[in-house]
C-alpha positions as CSV (number, residue, x, y, z in Angstrom):
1,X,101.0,123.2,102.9
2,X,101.7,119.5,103.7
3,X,101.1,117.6,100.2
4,X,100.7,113.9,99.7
5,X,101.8,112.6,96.1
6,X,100.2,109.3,94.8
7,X,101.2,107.4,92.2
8,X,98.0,104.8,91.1
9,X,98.7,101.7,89.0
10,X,100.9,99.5,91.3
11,X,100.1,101.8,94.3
12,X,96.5,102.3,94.6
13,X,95.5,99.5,92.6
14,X,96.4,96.7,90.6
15,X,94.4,93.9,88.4
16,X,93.7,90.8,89.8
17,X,94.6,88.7,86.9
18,X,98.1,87.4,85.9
19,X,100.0,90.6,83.2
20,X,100.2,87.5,80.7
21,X,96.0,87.7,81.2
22,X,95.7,91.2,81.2
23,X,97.6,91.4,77.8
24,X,95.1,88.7,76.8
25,X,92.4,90.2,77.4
26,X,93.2,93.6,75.6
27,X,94.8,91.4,72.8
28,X,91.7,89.6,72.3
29,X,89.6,92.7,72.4
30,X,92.0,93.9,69.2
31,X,91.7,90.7,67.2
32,X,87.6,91.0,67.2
33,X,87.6,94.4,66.3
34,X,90.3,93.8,63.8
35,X,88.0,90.4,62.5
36,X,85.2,92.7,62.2
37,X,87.2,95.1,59.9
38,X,88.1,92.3,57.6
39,X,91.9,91.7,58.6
40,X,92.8,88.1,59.3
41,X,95.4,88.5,62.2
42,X,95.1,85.4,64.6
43,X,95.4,86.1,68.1
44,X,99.2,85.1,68.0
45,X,99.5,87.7,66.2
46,X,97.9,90.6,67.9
47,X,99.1,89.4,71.1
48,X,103.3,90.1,69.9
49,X,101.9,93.0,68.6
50,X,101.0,94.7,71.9
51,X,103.8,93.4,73.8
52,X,106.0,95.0,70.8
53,X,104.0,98.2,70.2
54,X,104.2,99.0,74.0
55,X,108.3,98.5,74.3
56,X,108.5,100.9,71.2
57,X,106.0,103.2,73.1
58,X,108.2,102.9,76.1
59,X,111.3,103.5,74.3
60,X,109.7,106.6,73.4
61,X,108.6,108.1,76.6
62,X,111.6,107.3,78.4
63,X,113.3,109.0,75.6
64,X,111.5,112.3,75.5
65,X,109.8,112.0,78.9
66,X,107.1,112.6,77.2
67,X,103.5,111.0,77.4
68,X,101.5,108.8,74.4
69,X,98.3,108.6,75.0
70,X,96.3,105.4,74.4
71,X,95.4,106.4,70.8
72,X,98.9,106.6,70.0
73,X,99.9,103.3,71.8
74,X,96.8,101.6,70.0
75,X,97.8,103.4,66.9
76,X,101.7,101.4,67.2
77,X,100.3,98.4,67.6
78,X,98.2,98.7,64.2
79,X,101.2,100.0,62.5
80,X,103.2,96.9,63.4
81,X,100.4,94.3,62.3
82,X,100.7,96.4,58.9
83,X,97.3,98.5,59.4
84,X,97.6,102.0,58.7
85,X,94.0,102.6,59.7
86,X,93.4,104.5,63.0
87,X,91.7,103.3,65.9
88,X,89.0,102.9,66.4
89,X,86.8,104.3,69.2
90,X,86.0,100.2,70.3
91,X,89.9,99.2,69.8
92,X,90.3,102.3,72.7
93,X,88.0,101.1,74.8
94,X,88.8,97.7,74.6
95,X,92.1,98.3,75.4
96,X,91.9,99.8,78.7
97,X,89.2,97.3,79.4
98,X,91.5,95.3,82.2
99,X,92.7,98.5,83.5
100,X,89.8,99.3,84.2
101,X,87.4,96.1,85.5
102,X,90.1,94.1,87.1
103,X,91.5,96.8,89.2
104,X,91.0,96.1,92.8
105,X,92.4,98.5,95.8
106,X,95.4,97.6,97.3
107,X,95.0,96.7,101.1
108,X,94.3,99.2,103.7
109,X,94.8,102.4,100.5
110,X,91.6,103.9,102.2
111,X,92.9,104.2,105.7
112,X,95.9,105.8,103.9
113,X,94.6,108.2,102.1
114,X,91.9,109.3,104.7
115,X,94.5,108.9,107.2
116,X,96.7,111.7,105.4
117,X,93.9,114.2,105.1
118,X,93.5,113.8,109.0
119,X,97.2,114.9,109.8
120,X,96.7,117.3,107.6
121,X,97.9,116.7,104.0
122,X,96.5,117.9,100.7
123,X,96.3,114.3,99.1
124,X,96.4,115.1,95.4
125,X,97.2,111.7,92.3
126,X,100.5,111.9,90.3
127,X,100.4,109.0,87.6
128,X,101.5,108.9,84.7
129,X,98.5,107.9,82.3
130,X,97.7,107.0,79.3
131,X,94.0,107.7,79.4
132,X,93.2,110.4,82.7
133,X,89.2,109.9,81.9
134,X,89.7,105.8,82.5
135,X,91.9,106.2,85.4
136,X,89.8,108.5,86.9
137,X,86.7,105.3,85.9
138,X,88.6,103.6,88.1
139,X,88.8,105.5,91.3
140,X,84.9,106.0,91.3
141,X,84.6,102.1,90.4
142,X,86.5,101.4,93.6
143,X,85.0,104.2,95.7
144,X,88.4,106.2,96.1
145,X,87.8,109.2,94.3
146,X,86.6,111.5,96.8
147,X,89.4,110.9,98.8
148,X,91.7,113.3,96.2
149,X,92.0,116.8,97.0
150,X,93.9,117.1,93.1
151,X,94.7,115.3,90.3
152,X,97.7,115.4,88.0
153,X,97.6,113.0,84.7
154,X,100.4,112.5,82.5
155,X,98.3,112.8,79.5
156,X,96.5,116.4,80.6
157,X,100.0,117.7,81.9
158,X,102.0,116.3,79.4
159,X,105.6,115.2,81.3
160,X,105.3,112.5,82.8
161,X,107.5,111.2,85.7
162,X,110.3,111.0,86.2
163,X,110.3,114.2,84.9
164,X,111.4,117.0,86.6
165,X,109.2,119.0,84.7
166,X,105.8,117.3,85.9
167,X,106.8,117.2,89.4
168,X,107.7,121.4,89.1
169,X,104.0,121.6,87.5
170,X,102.4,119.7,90.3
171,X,104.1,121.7,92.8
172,X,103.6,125.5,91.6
173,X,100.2,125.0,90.5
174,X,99.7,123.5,94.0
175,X,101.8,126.1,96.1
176,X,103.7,123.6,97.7
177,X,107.6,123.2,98.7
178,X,109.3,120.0,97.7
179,X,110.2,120.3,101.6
180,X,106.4,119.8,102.7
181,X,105.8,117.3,100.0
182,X,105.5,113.3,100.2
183,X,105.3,110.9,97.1
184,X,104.4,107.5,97.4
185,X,104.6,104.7,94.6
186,X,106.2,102.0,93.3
187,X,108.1,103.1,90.7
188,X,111.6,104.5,90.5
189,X,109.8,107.4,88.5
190,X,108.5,108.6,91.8
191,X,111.9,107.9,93.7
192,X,112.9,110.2,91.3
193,X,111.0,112.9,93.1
194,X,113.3,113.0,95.7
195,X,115.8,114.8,93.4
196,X,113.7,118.1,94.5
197,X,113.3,117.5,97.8
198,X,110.4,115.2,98.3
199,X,110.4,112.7,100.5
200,X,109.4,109.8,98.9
201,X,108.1,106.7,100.0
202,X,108.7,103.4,98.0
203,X,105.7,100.8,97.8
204,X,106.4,97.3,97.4
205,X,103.0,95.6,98.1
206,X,102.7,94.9,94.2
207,X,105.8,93.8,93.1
208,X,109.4,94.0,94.4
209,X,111.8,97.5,93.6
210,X,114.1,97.4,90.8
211,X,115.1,100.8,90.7
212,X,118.5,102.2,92.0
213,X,117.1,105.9,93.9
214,X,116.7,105.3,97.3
215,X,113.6,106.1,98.9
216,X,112.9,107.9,102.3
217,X,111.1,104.7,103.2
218,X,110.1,101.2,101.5
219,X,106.7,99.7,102.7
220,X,104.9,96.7,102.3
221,X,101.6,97.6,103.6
222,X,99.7,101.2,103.1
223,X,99.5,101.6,106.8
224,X,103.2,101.3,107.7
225,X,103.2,104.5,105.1
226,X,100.8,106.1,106.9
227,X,103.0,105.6,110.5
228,X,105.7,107.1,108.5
229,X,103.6,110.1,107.3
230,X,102.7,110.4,111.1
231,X,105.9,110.8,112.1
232,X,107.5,113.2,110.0
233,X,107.5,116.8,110.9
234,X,107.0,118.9,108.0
């Protein structure tokens, strides 16, 4: 079986606001909520506190290679602000609010995707998530999500990438060979699939590569991917 490997964030979609706006915005939503609770924490405040709870989140998953699903982010963030309350159900939502309404497709992902599924590939998502059900809002939002044959969250399977663990998942629950499998994203998490096998395919339509892996191939645009996918035999 030929199987196509999508990361999402950075690769499928992106906001279309600044990252100093989009941790505004879910900043903002935190200092309401937080208002409305009876805590006084300007917007300063809350603001640092994200940016700080997600680096000590980060350290975390990089550490285990493990995922933390938005509660538990949220949940940091509190902690550092000197609540020990838990969140709350609007604090969740809130926070994944510019995830999820300023995501817009990246250019010509439909004519990737579909393009896949014509030559023949199973075209299944491999993200690492905090939240599957709001990524998943997405996807219908921008009128992608019938285009996925699978779906593989960090937060259901629990890995997340670069571990070899999540990519094994993916594959045996699949029945696919590492040989007859593509990954494309933008990460060096999904370079790393290539340590199995996978030909992987490196993204930079976002933002520019950092990583050290090499990919099989580096792409600007979703249909130079596609030529590549084209002309491998598999």
């Amino acid at each position: 079986m030929k199987l196509l490997l999508v990361d999402l964030w950075g690769t499928v979609f992106y906001p279309n606001i600044s990252m100093e706006e989009f941790w505004r915005q879910r900043a903002g939503v935190l200092q309401r909520e937080l208002s409305r609770l009876g805590y006084a924490y300007s917007l300063g405040d809350v603001y640092s506190a994200c940016k700080r709870g997600r680096s000590l989140v980060d350290r975390i998953r990089r550490a285990t290679l493990r995922e933390v699903t938005v509660e538990g982010e949220v949940a940091a963030i509190l902690h550092l602000l000197g609540v020990e309350e838990g969140p709350t159900r609007t604090m969740v939502e809130g926070y994944l609010a510019p995830y999820v309404d300023y995501a817009v497709k990246a250019p010509h992902v439909e004519q990737l995707l579909q393009g896949a599924r014509d030559n023949g590939y199973t075209v299944s998502v491999a993200s690492n998530t905090m939240s599957w059900r709001h990524a998943v809002r997405v996807l219908k939002r921008l009128g992608l999500l019938g285009l996925f044959d699978a779906h593989f969250y960090s937060d259901v399977v629990g890995w997340r990438k670069p571990s070899t663990s999540f990519y094994r998942h993916v594959l045996a629950t699949l029945r696919a060979e590492p040989e007859e499998t593509v990954i494309i994203g933008d990460e060096e998490a999904d370079i790393a699939a290539g340590k199995l096998g996978v030909k992987t395919i490196l993204y930079e339509g976002f933002h520019s590569y950092e990583g050290s892996l090499k990919p099989s191939a580096r792409v600007k645009d979703h249909l130079e991917a596609l030529r590549f996918l084209e002309g491998l035999r598999l």
